[in-house]
C-alpha positions as CSV (number, residue, x, y, z in Angstrom):
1,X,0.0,0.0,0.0
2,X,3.2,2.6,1.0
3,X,4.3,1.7,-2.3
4,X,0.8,2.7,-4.6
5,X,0.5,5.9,-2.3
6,X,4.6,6.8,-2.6
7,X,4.2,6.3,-6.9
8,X,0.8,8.3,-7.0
9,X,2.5,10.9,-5.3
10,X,5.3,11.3,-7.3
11,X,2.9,10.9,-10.2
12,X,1.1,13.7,-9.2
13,X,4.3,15.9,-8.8
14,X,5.1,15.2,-12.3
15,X,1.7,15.9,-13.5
16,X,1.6,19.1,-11.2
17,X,5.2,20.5,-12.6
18,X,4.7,20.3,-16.2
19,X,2.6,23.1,-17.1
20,X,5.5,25.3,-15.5
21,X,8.6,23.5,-17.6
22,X,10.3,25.9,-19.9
23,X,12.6,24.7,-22.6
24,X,15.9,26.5,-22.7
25,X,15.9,26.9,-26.4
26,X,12.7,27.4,-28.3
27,X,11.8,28.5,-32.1
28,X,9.7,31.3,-32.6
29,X,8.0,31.5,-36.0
30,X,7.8,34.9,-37.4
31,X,4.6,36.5,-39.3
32,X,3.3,40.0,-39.9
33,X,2.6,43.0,-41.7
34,X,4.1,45.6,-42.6
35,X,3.1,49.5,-44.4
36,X,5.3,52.4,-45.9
37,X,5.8,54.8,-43.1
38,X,8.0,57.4,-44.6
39,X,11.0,58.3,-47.0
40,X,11.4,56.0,-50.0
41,X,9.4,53.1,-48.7
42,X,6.9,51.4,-50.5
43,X,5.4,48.0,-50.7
44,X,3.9,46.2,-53.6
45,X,1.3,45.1,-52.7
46,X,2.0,44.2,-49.2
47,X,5.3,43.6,-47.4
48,X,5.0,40.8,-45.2
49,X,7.4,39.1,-42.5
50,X,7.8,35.2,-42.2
51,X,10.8,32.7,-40.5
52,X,11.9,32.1,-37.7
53,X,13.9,33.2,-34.5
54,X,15.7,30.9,-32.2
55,X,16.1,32.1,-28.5
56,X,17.4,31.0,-25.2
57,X,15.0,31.9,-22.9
58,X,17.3,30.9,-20.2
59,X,19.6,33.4,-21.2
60,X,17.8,35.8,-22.9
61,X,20.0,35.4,-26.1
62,X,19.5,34.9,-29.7
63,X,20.8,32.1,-30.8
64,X,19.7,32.5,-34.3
65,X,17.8,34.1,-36.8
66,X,16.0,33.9,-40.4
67,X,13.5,36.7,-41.5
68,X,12.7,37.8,-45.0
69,X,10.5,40.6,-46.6
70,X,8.6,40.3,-49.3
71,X,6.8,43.3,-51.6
72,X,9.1,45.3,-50.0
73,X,10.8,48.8,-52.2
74,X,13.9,49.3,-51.7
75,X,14.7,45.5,-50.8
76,X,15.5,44.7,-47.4
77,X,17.0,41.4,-45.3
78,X,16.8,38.8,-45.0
79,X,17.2,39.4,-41.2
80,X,19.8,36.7,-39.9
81,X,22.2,38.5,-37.1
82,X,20.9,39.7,-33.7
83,X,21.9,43.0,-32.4
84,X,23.0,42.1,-29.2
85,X,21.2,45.2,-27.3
86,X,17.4,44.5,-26.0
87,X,16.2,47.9,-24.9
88,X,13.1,48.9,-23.2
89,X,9.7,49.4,-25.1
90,X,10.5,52.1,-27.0
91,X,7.7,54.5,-25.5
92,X,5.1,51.8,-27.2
93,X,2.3,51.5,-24.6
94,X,2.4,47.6,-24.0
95,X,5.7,46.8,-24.7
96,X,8.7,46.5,-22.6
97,X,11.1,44.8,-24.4
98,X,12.6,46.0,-28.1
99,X,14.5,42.9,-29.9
100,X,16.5,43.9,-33.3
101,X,18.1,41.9,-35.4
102,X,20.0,43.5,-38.9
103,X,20.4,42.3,-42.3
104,X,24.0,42.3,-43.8
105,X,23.8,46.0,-44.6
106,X,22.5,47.1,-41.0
107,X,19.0,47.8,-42.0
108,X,17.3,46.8,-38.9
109,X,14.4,45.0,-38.0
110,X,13.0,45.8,-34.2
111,X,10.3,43.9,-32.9
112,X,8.8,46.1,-29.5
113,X,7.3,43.2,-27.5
114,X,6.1,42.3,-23.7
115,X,8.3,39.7,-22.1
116,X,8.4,38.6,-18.5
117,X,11.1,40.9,-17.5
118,X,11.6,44.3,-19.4
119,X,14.4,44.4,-21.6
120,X,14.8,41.0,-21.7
121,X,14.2,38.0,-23.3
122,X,14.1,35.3,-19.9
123,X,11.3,33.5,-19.7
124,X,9.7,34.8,-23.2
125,X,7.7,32.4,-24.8
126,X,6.3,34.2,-27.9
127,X,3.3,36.4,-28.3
128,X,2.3,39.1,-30.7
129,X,4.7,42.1,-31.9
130,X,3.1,45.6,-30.6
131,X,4.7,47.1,-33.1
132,X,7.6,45.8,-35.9
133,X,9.7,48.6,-37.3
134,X,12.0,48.3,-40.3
135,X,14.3,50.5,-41.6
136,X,17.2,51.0,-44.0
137,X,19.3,52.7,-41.4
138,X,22.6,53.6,-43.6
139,X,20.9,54.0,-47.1
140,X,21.4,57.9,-47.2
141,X,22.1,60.3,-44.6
142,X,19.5,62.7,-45.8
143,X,15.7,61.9,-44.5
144,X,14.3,61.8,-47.9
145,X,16.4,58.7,-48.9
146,X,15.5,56.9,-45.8
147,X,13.1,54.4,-45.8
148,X,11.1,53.0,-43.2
149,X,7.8,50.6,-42.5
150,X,5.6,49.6,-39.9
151,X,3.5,47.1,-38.5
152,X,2.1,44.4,-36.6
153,X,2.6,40.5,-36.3
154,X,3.5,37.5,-33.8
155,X,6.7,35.6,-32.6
156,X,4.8,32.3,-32.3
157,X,6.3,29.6,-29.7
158,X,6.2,26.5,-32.2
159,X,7.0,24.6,-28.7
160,X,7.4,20.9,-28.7
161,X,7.9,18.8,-26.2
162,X,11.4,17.6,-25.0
163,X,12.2,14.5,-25.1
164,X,13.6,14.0,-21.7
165,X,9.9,15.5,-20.5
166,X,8.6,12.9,-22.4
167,X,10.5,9.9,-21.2
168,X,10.2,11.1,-17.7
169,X,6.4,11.2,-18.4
170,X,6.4,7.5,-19.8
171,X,8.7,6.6,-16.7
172,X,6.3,7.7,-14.6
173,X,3.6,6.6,-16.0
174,X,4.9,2.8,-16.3
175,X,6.0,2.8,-12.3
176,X,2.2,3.2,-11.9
177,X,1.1,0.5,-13.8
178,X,3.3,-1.3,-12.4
179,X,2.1,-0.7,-8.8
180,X,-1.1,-1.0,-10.0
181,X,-0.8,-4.5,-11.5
182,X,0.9,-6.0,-8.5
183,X,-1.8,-5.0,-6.0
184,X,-4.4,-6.2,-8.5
185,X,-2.6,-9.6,-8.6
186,X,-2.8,-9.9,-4.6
């Protein structure tokens, strides 16, 4: 009987702990939309956002990145190396955290998001973008020859479970049978 009582308990802890598991590294798949906001922007007919972004939420780092355009005039990205500064916000009422990552020319690509813990990315999961500014930073120097866009989108967790989680689970899971056959058998 100490035996069935000692595996539903630590069945139950396993049961009770999972919703709260993070993963250390998760993807988050990039979508959105984005409009001309001023200079020589324009978009043809719509310039959207898709890939992904690998973080550490453990860290708070990027660990990678792949985001494209596409409509957009003059042609941007694709987005592939994180700027290692997350700031605050931005002023942008509901977001805290700003996460930017530039194409090989330094046009950047800022996502203004709410994480956890402002200006940082432990313990983000995903959710949508605020606010997603783009903008070809070192085109011209002169404000008529710069080109920026604006808009709206999501860093979706596309969380799945890890496998050490899942043989854990199974582990557990057999222990009870187990208990439960033998006192069925008595």
């Amino acid at each position: 009987m100490k035996r069935i009582v000692l595996c539903t308990l630590a069945a139950l802890l396993l049961f009770a702990e999972a919703p709260w598991a993070m993963a250390d590294v998760i993807t988050l798949n990039v979508t959105g939309t984005l409009a001309p906001d001023k200079g020589i922007a324009f978009c043809s007919p719509t310039c959207t956002l898709g890939g992904n972004i690998v973080i550490d939420n453990t860290l708070g780092t990027v660990v990678s990145a792949n985001v494209s355009v596409t409509g957009e005039t003059p042609t941007e990205g694709p987005f592939t190396t994180w700027f290692p500064f997350l700031g605050s916000g931005g002023g942008i009422p509901g977001a805290n955290t700003t996460l930017e990552i530039d194409d090989a020319a330094s046009d950047a690509l800022r996502f203004y998001i709410s994480t956890p813990t402002s200006a940082s990315l432990v313990g983000y999961t995903g959710g949508p973008a605020i606010k997603i500014l783009m903008t070809n930073i070192f085109a011209d120097v002169t404000a008529d020859q710069r080109a920026d866009w604006t808009g709206t989108g999501a860093l979706t967790n596309s969380a799945v479970p890890e496998p050490s989680s899942l043989l854990l689970l199974a582990s557990g899971g057999l222990g009870l049978a187990n208990a439960l056959r033998r006192k069925l058998s008595r």
